[in-house]
RODREN-839063 format. One record per residue: residue number from 1; residue in one letter; x, y, z of N, C-alpha, C in turn. Coordinates in pm, 1 decimal, decimal comma. Each point is the difference from the previous one (the first is absolute). Layout:
REM RODREN-839063
<node pos="NUM" code="A" n_east="X" n_north="Y" n_up="Z" ca_east="X" ca_north="Y" ca_up="Z" c_east="X" c_north="Y" c_up="Z"/>
...
//
This chain:
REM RODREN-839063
<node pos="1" code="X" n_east="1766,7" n_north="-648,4" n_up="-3801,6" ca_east="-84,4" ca_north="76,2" ca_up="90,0" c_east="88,2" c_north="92,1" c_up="84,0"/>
<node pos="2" code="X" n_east="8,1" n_north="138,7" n_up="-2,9" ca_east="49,7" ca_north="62,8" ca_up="45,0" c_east="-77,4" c_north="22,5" c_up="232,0"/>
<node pos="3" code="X" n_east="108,1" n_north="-9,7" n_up="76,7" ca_east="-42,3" ca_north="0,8" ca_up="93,6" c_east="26,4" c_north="117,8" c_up="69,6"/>
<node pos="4" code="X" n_east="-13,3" n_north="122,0" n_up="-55,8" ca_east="23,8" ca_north="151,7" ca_up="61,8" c_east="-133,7" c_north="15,6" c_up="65,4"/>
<node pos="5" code="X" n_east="-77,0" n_north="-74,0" n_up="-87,9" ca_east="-107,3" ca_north="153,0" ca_up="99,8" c_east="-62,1" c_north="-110,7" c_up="113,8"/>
<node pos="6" code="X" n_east="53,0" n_north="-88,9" n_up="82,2" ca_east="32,6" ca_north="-64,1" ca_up="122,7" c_east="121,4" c_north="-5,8" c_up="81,2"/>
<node pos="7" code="X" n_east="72,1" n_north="148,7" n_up="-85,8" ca_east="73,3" ca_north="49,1" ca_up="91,4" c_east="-46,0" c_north="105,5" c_up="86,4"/>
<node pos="8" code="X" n_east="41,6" n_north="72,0" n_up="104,2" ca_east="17,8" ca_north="42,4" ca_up="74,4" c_east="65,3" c_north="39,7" c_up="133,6"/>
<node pos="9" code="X" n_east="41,4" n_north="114,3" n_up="53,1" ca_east="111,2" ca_north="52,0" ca_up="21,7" c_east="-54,7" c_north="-19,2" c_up="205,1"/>
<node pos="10" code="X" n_east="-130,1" n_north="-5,4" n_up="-6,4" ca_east="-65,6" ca_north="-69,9" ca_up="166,9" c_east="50,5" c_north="-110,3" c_up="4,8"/>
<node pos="11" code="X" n_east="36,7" n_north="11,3" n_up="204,0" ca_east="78,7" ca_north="-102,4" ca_up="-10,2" c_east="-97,9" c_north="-90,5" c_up="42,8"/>
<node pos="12" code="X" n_east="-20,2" n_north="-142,1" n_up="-21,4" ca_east="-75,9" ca_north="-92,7" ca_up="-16,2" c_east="-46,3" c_north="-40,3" c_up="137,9"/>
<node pos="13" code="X" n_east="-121,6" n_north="-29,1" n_up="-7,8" ca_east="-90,6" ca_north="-13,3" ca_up="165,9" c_east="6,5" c_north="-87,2" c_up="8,3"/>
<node pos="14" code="X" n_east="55,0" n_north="-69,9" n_up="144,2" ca_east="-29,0" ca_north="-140,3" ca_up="71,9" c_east="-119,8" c_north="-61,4" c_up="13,9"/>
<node pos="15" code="X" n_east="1,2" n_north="-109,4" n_up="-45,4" ca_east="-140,7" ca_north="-42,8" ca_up="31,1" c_east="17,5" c_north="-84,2" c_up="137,1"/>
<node pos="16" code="X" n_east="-142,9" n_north="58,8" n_up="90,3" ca_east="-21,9" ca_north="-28,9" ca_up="100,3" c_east="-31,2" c_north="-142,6" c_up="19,2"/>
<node pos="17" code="X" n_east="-25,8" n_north="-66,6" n_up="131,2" ca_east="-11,3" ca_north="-113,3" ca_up="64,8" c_east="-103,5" c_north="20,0" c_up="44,7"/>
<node pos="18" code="X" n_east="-109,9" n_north="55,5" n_up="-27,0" ca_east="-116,9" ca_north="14,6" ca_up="99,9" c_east="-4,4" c_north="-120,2" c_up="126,4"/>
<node pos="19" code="X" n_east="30,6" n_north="-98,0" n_up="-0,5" ca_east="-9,5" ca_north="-132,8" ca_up="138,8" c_east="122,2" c_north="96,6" c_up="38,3"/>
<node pos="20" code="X" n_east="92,2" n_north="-3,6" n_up="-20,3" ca_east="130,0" ca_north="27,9" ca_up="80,7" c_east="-38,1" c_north="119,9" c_up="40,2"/>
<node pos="21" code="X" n_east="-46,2" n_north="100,0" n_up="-103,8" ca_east="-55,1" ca_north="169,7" ca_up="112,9" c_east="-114,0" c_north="-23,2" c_up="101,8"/>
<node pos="22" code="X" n_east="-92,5" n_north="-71,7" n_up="2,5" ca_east="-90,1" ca_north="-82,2" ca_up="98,0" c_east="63,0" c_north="-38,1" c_up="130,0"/>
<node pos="23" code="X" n_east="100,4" n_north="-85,0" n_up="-40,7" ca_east="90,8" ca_north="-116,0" ca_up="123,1" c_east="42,3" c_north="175,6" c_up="100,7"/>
<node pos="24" code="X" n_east="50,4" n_north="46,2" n_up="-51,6" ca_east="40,3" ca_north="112,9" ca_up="25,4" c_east="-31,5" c_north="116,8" c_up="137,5"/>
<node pos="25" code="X" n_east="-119,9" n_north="-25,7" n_up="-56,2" ca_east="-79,5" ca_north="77,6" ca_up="59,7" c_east="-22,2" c_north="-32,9" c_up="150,7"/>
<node pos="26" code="X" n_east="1,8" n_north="135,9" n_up="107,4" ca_east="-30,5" ca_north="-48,4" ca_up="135,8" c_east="-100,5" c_north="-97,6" c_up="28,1"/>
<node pos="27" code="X" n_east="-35,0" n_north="-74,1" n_up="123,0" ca_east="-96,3" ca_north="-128,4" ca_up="5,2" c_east="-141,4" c_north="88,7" c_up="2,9"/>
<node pos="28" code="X" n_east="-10,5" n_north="123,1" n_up="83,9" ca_east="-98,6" ca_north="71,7" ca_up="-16,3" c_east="-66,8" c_north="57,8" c_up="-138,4"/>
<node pos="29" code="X" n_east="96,7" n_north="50,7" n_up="-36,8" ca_east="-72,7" ca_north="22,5" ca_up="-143,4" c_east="-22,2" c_north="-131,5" c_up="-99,2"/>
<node pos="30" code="X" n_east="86,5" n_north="-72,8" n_up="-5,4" ca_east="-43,2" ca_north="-103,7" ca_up="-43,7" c_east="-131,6" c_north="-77,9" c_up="29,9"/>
<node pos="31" code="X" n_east="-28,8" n_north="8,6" n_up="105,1" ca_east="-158,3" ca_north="-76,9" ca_up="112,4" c_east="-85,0" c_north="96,1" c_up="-65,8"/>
<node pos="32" code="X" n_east="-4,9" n_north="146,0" n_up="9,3" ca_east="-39,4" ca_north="79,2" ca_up="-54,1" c_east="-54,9" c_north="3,9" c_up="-158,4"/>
<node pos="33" code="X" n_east="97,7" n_north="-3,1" n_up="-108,6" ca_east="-27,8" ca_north="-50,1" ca_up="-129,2" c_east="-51,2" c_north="-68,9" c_up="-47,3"/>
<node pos="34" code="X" n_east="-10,0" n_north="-120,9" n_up="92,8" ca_east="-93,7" ca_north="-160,6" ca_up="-48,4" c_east="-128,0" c_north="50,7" c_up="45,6"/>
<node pos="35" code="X" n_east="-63,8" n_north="143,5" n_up="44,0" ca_east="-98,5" ca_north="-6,4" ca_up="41,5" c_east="-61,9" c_north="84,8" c_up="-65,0"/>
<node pos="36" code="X" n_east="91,1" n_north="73,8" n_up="-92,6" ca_east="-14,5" ca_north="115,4" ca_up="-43,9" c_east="-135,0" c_north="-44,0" c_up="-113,3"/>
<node pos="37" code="X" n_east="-82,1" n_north="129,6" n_up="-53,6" ca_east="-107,2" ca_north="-11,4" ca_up="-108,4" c_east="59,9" c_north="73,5" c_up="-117,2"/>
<node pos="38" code="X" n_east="72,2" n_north="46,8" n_up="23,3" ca_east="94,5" ca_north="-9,2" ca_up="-183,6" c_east="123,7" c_north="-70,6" c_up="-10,5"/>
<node pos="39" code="X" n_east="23,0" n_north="-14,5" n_up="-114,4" ca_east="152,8" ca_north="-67,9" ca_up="-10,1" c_east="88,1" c_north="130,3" c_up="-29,6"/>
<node pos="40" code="X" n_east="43,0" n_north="17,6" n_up="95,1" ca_east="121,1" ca_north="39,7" ca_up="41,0" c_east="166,8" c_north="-0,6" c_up="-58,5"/>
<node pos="41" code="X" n_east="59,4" n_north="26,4" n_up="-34,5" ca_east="96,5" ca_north="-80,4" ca_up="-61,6" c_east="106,1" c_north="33,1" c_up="178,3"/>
<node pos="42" code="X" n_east="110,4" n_north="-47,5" n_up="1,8" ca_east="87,8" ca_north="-22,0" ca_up="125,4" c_east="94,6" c_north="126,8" c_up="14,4"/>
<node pos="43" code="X" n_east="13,4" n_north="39,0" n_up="-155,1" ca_east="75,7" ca_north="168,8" ca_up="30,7" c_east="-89,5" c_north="109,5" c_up="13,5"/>
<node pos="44" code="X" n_east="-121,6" n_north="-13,0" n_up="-50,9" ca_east="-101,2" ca_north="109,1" ca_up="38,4" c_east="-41,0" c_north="-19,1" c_up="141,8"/>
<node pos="45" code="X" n_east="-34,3" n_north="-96,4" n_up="62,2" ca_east="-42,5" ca_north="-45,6" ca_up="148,9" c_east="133,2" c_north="52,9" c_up="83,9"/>
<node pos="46" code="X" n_east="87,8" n_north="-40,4" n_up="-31,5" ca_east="175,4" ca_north="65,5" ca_up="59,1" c_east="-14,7" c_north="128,8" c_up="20,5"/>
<node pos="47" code="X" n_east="-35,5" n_north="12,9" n_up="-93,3" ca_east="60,7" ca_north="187,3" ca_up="-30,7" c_east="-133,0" c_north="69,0" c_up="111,8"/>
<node pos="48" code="X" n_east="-98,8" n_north="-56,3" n_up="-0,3" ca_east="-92,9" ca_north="53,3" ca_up="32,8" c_east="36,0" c_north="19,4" c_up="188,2"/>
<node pos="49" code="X" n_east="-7,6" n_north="-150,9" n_up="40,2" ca_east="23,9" ca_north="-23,0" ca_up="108,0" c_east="137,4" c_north="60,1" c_up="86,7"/>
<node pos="50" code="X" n_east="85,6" n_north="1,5" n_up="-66,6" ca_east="121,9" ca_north="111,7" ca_up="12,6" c_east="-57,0" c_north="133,6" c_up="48,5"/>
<node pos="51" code="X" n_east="-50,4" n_north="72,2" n_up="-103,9" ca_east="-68,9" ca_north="107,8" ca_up="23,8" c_east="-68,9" c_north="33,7" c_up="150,4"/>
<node pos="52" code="X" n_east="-127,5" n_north="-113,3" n_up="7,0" ca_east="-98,7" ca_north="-63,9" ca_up="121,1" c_east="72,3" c_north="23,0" c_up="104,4"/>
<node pos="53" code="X" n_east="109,2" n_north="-67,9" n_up="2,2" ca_east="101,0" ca_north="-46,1" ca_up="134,5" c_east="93,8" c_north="146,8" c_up="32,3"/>
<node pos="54" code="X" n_east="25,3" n_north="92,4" n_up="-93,5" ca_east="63,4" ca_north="99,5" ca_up="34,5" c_east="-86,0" c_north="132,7" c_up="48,0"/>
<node pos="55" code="X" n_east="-141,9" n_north="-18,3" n_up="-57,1" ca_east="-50,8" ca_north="98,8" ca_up="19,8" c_east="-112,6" c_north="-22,1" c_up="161,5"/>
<node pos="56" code="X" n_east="60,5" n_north="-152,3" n_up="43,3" ca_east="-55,5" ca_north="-34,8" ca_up="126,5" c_east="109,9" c_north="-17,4" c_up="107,7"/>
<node pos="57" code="X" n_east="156,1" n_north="22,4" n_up="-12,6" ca_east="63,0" ca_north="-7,5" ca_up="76,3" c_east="52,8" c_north="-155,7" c_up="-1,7"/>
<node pos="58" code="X" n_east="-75,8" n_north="-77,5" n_up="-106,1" ca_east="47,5" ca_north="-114,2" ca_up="41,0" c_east="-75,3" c_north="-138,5" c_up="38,2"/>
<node pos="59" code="X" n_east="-92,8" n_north="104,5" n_up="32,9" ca_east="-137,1" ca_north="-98,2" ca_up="83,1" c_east="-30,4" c_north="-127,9" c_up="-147,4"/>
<node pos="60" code="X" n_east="13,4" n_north="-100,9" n_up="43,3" ca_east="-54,0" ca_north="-92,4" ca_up="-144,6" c_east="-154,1" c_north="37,1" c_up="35,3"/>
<node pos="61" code="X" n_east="-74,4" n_north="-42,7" n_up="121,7" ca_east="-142,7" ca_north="-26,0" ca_up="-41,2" c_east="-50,6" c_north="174,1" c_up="-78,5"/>
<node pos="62" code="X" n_east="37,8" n_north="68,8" n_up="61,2" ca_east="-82,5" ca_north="143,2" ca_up="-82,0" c_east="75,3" c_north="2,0" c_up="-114,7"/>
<node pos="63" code="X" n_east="105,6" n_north="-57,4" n_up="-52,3" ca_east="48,2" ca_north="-7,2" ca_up="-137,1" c_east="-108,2" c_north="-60,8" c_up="-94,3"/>
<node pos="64" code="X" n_east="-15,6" n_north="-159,5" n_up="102,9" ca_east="-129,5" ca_north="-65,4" ca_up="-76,9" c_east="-151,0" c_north="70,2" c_up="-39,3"/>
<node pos="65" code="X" n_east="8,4" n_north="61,7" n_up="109,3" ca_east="-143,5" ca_north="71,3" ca_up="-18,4" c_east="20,1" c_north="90,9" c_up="-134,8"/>
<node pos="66" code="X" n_east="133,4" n_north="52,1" n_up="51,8" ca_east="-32,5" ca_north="134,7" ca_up="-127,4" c_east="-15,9" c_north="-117,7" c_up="-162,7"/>
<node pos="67" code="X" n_east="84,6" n_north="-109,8" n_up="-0,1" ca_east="-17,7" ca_north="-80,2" ca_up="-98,1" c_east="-140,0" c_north="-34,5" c_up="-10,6"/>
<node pos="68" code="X" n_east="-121,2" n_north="-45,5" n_up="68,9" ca_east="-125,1" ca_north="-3,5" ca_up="-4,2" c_east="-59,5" c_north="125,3" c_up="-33,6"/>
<node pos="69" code="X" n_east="-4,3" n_north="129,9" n_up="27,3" ca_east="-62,9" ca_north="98,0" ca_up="-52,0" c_east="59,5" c_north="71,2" c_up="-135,2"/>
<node pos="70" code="X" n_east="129,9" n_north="-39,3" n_up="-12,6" ca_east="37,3" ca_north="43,1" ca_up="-172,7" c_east="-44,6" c_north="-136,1" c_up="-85,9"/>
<node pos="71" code="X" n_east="-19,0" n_north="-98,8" n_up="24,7" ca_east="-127,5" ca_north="-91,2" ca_up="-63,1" c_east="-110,2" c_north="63,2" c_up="-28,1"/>
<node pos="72" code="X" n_east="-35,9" n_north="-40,5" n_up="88,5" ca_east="-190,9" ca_north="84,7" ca_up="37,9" c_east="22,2" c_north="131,3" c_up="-126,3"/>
<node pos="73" code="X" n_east="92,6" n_north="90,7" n_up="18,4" ca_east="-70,3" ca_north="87,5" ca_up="-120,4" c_east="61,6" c_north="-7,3" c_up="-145,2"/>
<node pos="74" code="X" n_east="84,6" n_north="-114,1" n_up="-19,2" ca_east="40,4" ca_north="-44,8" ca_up="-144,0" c_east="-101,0" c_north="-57,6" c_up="10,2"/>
<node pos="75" code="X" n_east="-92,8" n_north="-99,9" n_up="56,8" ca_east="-120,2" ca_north="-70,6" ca_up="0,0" c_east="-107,7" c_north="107,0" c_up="-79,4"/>
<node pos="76" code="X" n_east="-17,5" n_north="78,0" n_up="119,9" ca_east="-147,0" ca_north="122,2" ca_up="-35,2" c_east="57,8" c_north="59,8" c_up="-96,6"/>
<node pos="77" code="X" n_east="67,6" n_north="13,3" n_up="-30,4" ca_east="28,6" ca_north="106,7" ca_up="-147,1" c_east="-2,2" c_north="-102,6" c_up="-84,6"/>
<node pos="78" code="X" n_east="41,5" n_north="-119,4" n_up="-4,6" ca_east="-64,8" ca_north="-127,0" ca_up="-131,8" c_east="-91,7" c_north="-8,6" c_up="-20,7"/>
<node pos="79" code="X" n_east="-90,7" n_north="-18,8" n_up="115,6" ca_east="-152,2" ca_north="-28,1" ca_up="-15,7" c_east="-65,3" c_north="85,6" c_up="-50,5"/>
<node pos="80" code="X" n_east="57,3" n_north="137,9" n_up="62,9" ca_east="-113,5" ca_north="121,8" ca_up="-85,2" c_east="50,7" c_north="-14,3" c_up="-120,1"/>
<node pos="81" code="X" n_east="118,2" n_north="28,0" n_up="-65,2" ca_east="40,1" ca_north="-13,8" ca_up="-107,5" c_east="-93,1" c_north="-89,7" c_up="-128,8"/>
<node pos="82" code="X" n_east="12,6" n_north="-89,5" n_up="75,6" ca_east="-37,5" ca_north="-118,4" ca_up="-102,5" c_east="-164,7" c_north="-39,7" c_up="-12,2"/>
<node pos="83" code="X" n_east="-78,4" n_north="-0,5" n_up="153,5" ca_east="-70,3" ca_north="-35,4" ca_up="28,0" c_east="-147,4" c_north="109,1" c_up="-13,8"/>
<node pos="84" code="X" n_east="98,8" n_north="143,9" n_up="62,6" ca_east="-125,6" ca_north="124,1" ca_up="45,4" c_east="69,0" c_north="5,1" c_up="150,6"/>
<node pos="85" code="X" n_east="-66,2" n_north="150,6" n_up="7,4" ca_east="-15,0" ca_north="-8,9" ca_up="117,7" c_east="-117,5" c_north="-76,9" c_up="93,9"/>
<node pos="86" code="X" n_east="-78,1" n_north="-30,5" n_up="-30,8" ca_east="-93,2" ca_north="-48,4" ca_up="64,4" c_east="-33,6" c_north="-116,6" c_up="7,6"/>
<node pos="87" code="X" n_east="107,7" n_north="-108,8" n_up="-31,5" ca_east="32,4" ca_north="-147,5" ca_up="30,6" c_east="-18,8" c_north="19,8" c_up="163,6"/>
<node pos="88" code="X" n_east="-23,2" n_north="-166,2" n_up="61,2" ca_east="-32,7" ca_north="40,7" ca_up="99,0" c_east="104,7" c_north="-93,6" c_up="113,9"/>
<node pos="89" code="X" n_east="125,8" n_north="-51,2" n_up="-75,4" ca_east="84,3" ca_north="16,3" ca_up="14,3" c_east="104,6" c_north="57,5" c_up="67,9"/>
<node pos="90" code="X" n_east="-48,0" n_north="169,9" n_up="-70,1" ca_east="112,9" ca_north="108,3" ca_up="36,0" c_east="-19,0" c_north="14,3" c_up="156,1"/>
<node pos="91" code="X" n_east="-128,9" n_north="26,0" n_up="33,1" ca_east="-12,1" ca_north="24,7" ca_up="149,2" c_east="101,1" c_north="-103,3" c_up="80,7"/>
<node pos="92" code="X" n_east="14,7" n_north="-161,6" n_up="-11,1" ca_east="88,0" ca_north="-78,2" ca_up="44,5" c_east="161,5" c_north="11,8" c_up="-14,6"/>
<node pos="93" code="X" n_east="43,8" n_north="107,3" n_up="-49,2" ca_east="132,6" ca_north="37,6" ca_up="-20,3" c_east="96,5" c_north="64,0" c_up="84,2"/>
//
């Protein structure tokens, strides 16, 4: 069995710890995540909240918030998506 064409010249990706990128995570966002209505993974929630926190000076709670309203419309854009717009649902988003 020739093993070339499972070669490649990319250099090979770490596989993550998702618990250990979790543990990780500030206590706020973490409190935050367990509450969250999607699953989240811990580098997308990171990256996000990074963002949150810089574009608030810092502030965690309006970081959180902005984390609650970029929910809310990955939410409403699922629901219409999937559902319609006229689930009644969407209005709760």
């Amino acid at each position: 069995m020739s093993r070339r064409n499972v070669r490649t010249s990319l250099r090979a990706r770490r596989h993550a710890d998702p618990m250990r990128d979790y543990d990780a995570l500030p206590l706020p966002l973490r409190r935050w995540l367990s509450q969250a209505r999607l699953p989240w993974s811990p580098r997308s929630v990171r990256k996000t909240w990074a963002r949150a926190l810089s574009r608030h000076q810092g502030d965690a709670e309006r970081a959180l918030a902005a984390l609650d309203r970029a929910e809310a419309r990955m939410l409403s854009r699922d629901i219409a998506r999937i559902w319609g717009a006229d689930h009644p649902n969407l209005a709760e988003t």
